[in-house]
C-alpha positions as CSV (number, residue, x, y, z in Angstrom):
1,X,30.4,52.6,18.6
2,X,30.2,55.2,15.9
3,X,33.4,54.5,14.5
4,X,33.2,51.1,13.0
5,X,29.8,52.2,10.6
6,X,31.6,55.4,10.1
7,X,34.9,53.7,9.1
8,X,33.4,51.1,6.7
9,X,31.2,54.0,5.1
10,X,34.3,56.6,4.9
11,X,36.6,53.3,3.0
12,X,33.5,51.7,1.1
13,X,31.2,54.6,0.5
14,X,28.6,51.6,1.5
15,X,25.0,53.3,2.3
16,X,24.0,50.6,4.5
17,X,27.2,51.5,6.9
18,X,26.0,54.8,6.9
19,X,22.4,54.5,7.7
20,X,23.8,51.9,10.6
21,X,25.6,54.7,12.1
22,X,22.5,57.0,11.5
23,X,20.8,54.5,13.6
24,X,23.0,54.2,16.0
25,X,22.8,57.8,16.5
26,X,19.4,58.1,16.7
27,X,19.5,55.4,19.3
28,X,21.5,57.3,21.7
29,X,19.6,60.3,21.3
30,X,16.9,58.5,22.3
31,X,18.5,57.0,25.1
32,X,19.8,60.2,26.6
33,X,16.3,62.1,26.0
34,X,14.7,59.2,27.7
35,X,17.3,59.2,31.2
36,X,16.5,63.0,31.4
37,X,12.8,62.5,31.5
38,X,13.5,60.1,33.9
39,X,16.0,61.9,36.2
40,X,14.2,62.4,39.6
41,X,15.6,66.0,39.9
42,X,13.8,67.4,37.1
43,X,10.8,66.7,38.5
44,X,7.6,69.0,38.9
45,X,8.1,69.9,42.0
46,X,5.6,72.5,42.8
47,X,2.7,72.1,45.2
C-alpha cells in the first residue's frame, strides 16, 4: 500500500503524498504492536 504515496511523492515531490505514506506507516506499526499485545502466547504466565 506504500507504493502508490511513495510513487506520487518520488514523481511530484508532493508533501501531502508523503505524509500519506508516513501515515500509512504509522498505521501498520500500530497495527502490528497492537496484535503482539494481543497474541495469547505472550501472555504472563506465571503463578
Amino acid at each position: 500500500m506504500i507504493d502508490v504515496p511513495w510513487k506520487i511523492f518520488s514523481q511530484t515531490g508532493n508533501i501531502e503524498a508523503y505524509l500519506w505514506m508516513k501515515q500509512i506507516e504509522l498505521e501498520e506499526t500500530s497495527e502490528v504492536e497492537q496484535q503482539s499485545i494481543d497474541d495469547p502466547l505472550l501472555e504472563d504466565t506465571h503463578f
